[in-house]
mmCIF file of the N, C-alpha and C atoms, coordinates in Angstrom:
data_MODEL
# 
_entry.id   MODEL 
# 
loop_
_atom_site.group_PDB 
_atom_site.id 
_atom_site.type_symbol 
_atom_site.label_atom_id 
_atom_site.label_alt_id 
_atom_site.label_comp_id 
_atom_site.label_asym_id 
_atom_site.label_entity_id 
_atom_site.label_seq_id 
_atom_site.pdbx_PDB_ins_code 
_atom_site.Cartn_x 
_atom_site.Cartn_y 
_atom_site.Cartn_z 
_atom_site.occupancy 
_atom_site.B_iso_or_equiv 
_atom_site.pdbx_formal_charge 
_atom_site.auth_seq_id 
_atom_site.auth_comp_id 
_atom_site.auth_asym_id 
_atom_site.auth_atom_id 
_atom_site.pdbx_PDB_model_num 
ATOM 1   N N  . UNK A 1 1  ? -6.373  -20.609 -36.939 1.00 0.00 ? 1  UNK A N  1 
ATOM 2   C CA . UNK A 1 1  ? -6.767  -19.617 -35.957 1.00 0.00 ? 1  UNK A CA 1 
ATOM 3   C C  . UNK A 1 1  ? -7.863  -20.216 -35.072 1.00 0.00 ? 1  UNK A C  1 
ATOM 4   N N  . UNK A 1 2  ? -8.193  -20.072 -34.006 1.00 0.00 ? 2  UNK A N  1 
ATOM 5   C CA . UNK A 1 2  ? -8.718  -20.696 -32.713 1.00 0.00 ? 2  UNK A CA 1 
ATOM 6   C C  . UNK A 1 2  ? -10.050 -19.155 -32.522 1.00 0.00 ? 2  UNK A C  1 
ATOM 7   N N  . UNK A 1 3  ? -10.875 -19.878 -32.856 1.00 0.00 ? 3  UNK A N  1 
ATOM 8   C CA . UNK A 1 3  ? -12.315 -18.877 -32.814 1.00 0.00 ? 3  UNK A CA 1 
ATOM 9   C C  . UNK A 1 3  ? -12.238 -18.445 -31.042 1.00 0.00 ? 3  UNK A C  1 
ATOM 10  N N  . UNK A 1 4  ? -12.916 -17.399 -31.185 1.00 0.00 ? 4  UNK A N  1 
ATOM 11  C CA . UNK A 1 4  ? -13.028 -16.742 -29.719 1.00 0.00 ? 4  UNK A CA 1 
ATOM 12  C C  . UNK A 1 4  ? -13.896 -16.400 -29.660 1.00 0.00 ? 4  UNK A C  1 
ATOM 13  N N  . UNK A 1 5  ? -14.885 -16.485 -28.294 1.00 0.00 ? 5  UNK A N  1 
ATOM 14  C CA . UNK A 1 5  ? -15.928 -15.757 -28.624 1.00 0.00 ? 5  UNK A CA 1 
ATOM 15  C C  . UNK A 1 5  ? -15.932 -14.676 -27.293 1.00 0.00 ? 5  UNK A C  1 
ATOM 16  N N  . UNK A 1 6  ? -15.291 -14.935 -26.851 1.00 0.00 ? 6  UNK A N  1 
ATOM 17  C CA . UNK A 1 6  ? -15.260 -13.489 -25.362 1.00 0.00 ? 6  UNK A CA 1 
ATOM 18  C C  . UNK A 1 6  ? -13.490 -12.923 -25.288 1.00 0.00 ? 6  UNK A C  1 
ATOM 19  N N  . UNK A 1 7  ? -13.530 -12.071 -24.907 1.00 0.00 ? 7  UNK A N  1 
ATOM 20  C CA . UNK A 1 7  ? -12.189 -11.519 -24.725 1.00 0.00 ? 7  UNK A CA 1 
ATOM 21  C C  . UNK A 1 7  ? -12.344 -10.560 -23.697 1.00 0.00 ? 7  UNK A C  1 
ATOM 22  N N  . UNK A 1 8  ? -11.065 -11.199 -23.047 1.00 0.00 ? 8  UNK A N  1 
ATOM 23  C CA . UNK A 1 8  ? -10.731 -10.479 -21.711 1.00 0.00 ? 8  UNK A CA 1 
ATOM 24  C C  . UNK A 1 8  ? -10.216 -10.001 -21.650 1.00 0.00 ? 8  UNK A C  1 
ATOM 25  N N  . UNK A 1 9  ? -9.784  -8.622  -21.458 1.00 0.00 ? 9  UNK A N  1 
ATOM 26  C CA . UNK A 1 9  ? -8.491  -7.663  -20.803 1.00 0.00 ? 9  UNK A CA 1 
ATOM 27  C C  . UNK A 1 9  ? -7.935  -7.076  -19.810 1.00 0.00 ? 9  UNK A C  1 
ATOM 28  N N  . UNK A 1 10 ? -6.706  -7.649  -19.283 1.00 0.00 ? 10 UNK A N  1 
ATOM 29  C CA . UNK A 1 10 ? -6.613  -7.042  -17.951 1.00 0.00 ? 10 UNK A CA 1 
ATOM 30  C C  . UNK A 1 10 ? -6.524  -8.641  -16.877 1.00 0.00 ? 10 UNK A C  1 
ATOM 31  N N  . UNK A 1 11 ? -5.126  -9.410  -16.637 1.00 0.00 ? 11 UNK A N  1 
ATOM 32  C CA . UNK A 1 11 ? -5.340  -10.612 -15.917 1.00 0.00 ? 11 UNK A CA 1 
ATOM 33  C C  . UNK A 1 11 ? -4.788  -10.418 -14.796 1.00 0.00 ? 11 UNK A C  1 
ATOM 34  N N  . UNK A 1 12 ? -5.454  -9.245  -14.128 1.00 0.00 ? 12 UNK A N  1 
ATOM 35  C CA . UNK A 1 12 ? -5.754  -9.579  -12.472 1.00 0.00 ? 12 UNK A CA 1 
ATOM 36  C C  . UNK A 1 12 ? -6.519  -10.159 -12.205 1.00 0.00 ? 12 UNK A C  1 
ATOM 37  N N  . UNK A 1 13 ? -7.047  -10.468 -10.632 1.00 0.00 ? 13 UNK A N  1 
ATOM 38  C CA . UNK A 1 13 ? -7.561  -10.950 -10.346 1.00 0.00 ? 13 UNK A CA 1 
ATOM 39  C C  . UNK A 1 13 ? -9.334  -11.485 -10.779 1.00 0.00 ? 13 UNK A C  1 
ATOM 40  N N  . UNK A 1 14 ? -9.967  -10.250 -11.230 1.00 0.00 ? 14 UNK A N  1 
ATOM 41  C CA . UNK A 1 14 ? -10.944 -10.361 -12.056 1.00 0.00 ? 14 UNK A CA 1 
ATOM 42  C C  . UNK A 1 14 ? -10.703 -10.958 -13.417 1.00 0.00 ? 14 UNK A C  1 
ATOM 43  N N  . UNK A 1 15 ? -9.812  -10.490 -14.424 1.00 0.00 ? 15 UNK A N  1 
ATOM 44  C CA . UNK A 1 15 ? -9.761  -10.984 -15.675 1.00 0.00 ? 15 UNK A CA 1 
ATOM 45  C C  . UNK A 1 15 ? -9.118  -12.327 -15.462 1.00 0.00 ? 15 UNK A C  1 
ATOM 46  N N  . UNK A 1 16 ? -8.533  -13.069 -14.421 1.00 0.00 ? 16 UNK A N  1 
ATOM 47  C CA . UNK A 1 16 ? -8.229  -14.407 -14.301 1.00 0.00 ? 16 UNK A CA 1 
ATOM 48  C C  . UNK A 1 16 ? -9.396  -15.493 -13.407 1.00 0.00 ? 16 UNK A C  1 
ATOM 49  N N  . UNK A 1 17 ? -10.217 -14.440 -12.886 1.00 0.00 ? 17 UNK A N  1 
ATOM 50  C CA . UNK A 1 17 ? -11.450 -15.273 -12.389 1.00 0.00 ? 17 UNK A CA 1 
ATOM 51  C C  . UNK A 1 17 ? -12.350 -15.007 -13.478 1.00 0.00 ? 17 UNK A C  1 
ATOM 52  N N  . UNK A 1 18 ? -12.804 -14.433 -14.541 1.00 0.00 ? 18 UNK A N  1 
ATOM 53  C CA . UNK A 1 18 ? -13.590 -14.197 -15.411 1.00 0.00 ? 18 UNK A CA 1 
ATOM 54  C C  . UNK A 1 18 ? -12.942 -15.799 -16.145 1.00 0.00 ? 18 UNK A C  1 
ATOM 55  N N  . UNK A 1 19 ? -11.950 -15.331 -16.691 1.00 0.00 ? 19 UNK A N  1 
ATOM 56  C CA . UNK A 1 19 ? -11.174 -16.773 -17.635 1.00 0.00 ? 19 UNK A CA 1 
ATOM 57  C C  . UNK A 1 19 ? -11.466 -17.845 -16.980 1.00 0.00 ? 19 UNK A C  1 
ATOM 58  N N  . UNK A 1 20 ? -11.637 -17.830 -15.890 1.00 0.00 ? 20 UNK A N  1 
ATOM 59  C CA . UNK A 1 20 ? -11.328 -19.504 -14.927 1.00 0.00 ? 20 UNK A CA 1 
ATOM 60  C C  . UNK A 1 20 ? -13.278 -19.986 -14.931 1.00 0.00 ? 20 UNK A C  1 
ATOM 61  N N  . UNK A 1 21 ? -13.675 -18.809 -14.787 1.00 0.00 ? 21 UNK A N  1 
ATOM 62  C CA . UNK A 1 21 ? -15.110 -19.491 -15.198 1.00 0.00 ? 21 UNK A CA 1 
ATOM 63  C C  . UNK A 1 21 ? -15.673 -19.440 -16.247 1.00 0.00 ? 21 UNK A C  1 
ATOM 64  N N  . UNK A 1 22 ? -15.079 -18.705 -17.175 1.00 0.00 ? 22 UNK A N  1 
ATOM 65  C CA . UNK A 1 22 ? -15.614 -19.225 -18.910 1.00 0.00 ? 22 UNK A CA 1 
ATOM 66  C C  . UNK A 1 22 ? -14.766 -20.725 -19.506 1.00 0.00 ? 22 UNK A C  1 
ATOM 67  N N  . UNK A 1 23 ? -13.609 -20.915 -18.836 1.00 0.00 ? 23 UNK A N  1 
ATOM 68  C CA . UNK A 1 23 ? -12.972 -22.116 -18.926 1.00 0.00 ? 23 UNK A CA 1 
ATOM 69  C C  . UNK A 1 23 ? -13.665 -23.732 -18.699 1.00 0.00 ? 23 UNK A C  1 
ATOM 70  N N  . UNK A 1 24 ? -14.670 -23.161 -17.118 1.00 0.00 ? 24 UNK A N  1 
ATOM 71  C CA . UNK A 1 24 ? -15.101 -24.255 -16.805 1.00 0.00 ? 24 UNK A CA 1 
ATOM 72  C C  . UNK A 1 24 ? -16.205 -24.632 -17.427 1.00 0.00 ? 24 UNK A C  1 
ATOM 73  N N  . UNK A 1 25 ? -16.797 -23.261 -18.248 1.00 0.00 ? 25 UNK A N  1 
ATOM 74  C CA . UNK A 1 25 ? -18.020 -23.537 -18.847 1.00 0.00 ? 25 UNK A CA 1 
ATOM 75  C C  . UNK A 1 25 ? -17.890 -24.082 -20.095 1.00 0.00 ? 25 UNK A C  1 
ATOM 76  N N  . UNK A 1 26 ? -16.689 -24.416 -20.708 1.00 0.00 ? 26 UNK A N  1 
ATOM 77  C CA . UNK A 1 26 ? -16.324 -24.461 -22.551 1.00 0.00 ? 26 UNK A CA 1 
ATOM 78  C C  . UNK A 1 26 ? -16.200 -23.627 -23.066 1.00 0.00 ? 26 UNK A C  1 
ATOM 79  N N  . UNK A 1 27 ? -16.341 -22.313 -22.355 1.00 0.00 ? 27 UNK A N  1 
ATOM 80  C CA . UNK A 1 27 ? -16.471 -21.106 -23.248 1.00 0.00 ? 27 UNK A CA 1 
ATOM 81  C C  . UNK A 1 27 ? -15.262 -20.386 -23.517 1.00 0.00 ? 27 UNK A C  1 
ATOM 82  N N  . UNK A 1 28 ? -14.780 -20.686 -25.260 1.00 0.00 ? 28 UNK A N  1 
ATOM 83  C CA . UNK A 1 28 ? -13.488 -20.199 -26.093 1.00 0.00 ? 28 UNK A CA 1 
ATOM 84  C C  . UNK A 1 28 ? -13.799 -18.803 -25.813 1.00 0.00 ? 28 UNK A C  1 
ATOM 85  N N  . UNK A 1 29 ? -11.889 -18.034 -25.236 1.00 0.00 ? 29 UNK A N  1 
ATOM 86  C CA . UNK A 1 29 ? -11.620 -17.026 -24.877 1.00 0.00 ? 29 UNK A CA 1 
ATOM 87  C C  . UNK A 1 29 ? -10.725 -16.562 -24.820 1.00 0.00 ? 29 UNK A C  1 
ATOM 88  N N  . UNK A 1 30 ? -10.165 -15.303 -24.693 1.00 0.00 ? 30 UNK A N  1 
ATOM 89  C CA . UNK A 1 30 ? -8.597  -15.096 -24.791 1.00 0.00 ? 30 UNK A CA 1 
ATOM 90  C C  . UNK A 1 30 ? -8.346  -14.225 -23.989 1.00 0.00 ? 30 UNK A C  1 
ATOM 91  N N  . UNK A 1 31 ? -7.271  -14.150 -22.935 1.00 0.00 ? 31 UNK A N  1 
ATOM 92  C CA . UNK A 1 31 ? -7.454  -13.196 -21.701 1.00 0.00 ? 31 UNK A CA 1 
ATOM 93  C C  . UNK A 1 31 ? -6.111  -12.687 -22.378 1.00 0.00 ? 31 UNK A C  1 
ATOM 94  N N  . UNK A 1 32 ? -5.894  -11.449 -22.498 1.00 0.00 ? 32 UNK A N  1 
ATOM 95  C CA . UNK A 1 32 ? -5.164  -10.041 -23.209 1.00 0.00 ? 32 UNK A CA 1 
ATOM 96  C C  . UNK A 1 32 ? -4.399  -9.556  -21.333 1.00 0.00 ? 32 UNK A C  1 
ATOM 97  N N  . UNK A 1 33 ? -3.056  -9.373  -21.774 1.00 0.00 ? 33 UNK A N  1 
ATOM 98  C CA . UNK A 1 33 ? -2.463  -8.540  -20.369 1.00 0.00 ? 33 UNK A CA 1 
ATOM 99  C C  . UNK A 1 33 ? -1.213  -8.115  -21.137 1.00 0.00 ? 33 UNK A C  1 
ATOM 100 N N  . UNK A 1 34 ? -1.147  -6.969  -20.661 1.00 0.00 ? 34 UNK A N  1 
ATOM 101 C CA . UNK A 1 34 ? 0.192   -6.387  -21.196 1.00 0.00 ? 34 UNK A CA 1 
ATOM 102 C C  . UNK A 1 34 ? 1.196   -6.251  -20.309 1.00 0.00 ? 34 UNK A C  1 
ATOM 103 N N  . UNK A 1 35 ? 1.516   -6.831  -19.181 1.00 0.00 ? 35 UNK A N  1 
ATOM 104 C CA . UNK A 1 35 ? 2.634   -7.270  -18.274 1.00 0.00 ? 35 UNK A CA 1 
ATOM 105 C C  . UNK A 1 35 ? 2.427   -8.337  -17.741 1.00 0.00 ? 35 UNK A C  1 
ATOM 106 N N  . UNK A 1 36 ? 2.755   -8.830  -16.769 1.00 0.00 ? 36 UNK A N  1 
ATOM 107 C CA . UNK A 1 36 ? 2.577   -9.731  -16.005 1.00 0.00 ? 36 UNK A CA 1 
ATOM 108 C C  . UNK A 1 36 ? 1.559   -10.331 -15.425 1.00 0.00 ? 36 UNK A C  1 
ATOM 109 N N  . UNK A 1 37 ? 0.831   -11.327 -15.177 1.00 0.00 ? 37 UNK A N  1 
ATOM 110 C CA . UNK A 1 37 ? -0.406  -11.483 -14.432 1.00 0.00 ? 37 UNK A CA 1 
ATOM 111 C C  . UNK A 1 37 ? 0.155   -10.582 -13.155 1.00 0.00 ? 37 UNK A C  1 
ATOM 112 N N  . UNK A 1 38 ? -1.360  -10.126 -12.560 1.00 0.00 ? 38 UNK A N  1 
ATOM 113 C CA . UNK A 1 38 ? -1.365  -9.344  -11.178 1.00 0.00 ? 38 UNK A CA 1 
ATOM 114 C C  . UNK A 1 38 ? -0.711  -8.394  -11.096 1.00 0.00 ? 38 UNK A C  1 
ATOM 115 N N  . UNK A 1 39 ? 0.017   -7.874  -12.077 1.00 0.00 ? 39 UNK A N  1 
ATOM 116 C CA . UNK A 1 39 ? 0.835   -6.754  -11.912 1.00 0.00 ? 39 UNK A CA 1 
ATOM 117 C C  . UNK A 1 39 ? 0.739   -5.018  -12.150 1.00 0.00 ? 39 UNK A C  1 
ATOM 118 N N  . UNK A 1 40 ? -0.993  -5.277  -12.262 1.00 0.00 ? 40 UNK A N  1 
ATOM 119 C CA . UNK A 1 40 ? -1.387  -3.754  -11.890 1.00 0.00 ? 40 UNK A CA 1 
ATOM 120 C C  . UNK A 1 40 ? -2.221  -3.507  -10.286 1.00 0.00 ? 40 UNK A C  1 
ATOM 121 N N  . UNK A 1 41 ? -3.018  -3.789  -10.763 1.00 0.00 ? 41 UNK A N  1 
ATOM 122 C CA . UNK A 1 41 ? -4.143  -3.262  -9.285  1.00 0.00 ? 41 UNK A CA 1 
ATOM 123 C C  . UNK A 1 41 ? -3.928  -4.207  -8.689  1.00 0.00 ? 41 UNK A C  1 
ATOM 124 N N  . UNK A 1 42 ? -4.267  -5.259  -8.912  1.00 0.00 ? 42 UNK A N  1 
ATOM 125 C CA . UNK A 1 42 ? -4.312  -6.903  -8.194  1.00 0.00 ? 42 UNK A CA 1 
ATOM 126 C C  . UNK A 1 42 ? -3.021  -7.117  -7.607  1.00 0.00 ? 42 UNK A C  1 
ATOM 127 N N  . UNK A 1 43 ? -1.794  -6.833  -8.264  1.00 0.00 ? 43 UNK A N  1 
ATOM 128 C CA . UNK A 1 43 ? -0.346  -6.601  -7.163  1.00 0.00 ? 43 UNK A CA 1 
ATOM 129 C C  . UNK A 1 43 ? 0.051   -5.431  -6.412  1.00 0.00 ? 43 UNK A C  1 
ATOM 130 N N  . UNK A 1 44 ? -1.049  -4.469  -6.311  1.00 0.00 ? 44 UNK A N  1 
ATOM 131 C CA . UNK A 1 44 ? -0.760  -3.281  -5.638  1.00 0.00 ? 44 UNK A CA 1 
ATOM 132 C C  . UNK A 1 44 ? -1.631  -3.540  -3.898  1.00 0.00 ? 44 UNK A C  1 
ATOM 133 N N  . UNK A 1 45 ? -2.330  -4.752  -4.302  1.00 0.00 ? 45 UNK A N  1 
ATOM 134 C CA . UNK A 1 45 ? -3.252  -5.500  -3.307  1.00 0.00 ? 45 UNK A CA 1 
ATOM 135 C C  . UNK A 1 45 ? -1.795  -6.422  -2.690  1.00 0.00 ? 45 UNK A C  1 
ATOM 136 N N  . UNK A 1 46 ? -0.585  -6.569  -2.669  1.00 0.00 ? 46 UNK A N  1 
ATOM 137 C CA . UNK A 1 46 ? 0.253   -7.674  -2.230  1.00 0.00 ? 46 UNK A CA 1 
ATOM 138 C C  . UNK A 1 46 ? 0.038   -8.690  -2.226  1.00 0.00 ? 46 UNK A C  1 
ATOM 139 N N  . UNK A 1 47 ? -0.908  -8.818  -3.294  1.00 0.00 ? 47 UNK A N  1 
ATOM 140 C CA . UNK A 1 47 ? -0.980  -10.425 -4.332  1.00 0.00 ? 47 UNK A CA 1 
ATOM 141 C C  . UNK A 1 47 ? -2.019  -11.382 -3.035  1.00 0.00 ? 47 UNK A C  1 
ATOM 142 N N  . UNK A 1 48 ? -2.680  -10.385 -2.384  1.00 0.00 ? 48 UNK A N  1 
ATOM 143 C CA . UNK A 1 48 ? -3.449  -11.680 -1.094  1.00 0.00 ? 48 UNK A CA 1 
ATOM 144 C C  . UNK A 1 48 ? -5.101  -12.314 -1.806  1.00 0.00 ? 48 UNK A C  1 
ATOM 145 N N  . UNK A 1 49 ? -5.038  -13.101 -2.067  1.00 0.00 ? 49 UNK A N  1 
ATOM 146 C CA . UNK A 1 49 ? -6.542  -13.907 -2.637  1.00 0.00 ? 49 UNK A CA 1 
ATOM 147 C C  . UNK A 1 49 ? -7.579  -13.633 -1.214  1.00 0.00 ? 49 UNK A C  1 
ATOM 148 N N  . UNK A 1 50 ? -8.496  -13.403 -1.341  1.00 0.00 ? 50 UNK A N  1 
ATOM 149 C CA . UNK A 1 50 ? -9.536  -13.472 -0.276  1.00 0.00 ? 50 UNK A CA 1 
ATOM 150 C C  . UNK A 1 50 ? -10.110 -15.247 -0.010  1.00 0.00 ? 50 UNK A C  1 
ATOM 151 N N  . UNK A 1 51 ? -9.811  -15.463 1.562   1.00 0.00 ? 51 UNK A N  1 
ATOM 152 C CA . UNK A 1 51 ? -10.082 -16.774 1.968   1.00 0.00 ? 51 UNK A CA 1 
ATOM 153 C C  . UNK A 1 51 ? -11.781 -17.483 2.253   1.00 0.00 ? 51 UNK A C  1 
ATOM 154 N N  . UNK A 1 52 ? -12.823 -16.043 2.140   1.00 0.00 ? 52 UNK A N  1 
ATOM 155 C CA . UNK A 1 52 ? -13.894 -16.055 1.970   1.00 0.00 ? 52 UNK A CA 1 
ATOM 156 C C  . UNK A 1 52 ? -14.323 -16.298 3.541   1.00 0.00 ? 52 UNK A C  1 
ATOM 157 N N  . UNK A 1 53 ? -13.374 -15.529 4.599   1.00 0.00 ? 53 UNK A N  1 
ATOM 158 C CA . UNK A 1 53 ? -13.841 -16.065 6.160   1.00 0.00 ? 53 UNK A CA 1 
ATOM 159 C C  . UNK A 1 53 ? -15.235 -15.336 7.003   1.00 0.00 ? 53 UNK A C  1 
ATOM 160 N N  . UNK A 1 54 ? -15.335 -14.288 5.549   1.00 0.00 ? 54 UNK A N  1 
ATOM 161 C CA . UNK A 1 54 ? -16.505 -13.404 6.655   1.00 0.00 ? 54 UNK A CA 1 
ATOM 162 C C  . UNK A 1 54 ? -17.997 -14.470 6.361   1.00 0.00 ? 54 UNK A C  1 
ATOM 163 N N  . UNK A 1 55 ? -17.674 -15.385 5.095   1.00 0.00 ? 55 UNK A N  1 
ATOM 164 C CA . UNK A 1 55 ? -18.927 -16.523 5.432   1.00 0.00 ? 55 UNK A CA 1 
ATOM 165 C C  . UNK A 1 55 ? -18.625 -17.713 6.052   1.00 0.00 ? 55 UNK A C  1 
ATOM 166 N N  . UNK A 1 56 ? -18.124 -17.762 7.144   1.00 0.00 ? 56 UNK A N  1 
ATOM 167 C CA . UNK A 1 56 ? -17.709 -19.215 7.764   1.00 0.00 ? 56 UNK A CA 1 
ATOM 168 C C  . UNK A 1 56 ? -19.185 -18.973 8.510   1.00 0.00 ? 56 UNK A C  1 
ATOM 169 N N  . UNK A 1 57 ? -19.703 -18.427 9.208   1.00 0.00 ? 57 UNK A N  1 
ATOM 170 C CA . UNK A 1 57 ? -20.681 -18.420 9.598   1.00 0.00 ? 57 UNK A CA 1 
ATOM 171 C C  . UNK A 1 57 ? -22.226 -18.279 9.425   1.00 0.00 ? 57 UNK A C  1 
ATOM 172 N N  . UNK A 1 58 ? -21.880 -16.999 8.319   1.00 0.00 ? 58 UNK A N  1 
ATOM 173 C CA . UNK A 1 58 ? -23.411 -16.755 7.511   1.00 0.00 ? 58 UNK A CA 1 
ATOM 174 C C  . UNK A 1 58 ? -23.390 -17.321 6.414   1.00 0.00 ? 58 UNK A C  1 
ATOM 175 N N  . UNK A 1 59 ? -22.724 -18.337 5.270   1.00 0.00 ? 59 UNK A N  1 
ATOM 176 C CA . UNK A 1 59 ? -23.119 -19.430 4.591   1.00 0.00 ? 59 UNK A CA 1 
ATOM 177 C C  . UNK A 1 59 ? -21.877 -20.273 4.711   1.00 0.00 ? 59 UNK A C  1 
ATOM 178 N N  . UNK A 1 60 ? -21.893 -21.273 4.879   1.00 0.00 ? 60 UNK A N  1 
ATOM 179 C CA . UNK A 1 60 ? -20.775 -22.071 4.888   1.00 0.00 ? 60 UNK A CA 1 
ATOM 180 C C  . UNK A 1 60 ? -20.683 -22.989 3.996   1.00 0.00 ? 60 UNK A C  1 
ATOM 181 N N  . UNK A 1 61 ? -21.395 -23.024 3.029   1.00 0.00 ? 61 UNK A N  1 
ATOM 182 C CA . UNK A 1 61 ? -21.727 -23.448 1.484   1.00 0.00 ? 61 UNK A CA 1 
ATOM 183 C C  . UNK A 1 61 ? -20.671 -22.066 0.944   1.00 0.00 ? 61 UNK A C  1 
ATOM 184 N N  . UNK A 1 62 ? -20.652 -21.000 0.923   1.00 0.00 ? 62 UNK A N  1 
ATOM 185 C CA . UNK A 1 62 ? -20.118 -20.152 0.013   1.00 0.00 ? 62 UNK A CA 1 
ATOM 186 C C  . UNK A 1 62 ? -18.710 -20.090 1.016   1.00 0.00 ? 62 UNK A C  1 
ATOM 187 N N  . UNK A 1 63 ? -18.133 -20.399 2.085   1.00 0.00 ? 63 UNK A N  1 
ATOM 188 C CA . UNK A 1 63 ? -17.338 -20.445 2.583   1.00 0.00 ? 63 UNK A CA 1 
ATOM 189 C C  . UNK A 1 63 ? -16.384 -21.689 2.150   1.00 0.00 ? 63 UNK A C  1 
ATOM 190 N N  . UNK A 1 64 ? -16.592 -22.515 1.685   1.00 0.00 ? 64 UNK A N  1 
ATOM 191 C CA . UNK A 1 64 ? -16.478 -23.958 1.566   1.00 0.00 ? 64 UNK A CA 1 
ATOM 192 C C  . UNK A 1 64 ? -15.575 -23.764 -0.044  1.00 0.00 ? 64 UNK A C  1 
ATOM 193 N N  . UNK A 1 65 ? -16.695 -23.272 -0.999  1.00 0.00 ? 65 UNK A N  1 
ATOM 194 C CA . UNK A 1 65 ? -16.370 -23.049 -2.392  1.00 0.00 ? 65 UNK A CA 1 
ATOM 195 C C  . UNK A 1 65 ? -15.408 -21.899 -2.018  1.00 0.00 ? 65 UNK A C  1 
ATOM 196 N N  . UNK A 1 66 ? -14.992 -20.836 -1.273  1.00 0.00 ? 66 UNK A N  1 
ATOM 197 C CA . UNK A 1 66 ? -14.073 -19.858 -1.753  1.00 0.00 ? 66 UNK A CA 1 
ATOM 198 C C  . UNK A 1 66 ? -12.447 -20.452 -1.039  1.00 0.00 ? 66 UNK A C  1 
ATOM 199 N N  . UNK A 1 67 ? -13.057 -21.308 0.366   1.00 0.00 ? 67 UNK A N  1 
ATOM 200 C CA . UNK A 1 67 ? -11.505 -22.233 0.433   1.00 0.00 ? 67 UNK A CA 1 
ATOM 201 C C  . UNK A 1 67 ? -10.973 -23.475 -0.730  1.00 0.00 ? 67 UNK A C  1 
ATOM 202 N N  . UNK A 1 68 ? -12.249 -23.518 -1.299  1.00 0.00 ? 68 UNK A N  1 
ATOM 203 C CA . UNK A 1 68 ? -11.717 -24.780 -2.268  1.00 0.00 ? 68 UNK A CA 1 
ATOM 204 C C  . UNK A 1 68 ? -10.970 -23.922 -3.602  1.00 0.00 ? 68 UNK A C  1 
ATOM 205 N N  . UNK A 1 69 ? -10.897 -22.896 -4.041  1.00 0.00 ? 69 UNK A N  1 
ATOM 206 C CA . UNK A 1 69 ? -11.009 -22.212 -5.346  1.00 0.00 ? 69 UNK A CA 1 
ATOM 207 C C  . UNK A 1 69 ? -9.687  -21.596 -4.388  1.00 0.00 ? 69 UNK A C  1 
ATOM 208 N N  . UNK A 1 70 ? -9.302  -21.310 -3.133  1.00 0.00 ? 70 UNK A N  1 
ATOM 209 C CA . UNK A 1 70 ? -7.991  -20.775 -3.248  1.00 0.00 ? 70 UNK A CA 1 
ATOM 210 C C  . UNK A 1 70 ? -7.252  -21.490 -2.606  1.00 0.00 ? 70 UNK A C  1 
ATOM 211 N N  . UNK A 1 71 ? -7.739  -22.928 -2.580  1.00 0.00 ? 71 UNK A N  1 
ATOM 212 C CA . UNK A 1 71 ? -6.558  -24.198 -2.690  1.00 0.00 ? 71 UNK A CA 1 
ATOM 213 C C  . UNK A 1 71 ? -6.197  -23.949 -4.276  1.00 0.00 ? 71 UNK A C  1 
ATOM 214 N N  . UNK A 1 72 ? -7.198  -24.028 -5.122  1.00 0.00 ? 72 UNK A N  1 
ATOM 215 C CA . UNK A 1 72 ? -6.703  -24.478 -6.639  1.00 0.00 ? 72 UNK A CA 1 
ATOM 216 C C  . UNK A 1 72 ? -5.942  -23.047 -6.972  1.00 0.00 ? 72 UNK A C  1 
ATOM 217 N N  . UNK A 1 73 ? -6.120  -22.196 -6.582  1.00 0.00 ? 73 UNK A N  1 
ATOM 218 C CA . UNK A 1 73 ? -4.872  -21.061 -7.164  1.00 0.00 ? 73 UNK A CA 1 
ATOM 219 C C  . UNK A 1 73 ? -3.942  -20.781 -6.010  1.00 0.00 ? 73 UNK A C  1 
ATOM 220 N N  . UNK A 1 74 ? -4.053  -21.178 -5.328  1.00 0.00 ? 74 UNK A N  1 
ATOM 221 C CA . UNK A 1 74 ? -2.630  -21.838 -4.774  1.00 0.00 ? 74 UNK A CA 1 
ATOM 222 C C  . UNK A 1 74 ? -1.631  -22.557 -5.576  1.00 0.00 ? 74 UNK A C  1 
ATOM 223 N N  . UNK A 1 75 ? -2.755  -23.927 -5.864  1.00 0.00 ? 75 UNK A N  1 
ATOM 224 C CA . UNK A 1 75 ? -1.534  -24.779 -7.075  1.00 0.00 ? 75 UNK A CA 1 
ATOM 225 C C  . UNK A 1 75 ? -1.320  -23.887 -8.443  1.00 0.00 ? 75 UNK A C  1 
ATOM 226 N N  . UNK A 1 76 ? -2.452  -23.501 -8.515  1.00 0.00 ? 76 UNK A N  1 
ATOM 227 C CA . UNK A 1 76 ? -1.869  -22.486 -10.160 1.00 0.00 ? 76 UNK A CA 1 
ATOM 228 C C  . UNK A 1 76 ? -0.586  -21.775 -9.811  1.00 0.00 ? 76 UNK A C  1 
# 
């Protein structure tokens, strides 16, 4: 059995960005969904990731990191 120490429920968009940054930290976890990824609230949104454009101007440090993070779930 594979120790856990956080548990997630619910892999929309939050419970798959929660996982993706306890992932990067080492931190053992188990994300719980009882259908499909995105297939409650987060697909009632028509599955659109936010491109982070309202900071292209007022930080472009936090603009930078939210195009890079929805290149990588792109490839996911």
């Amino acid at each position: 059995m594979i120790k856990t120490d956080v548990i997630i429920i619910g892999g929309g968009a939050t419970g798959c960005g929660v996982a993706r940054g306890l992932l990067l930290r080492g931190i053992p976890h188990c994300l719980i969904e009882k259908g499909d990824y995105a297939s409650g609230a987060t697909g009632a949104c028509h599955g659109l990731l936010y491109t982070g454009s309202r900071y292209v101007v007022s930080d472009p440090i936090a603009a930078k990191e939210c195009y890079d993070e929805n290149l990588i779930l792109r490839k996911i």
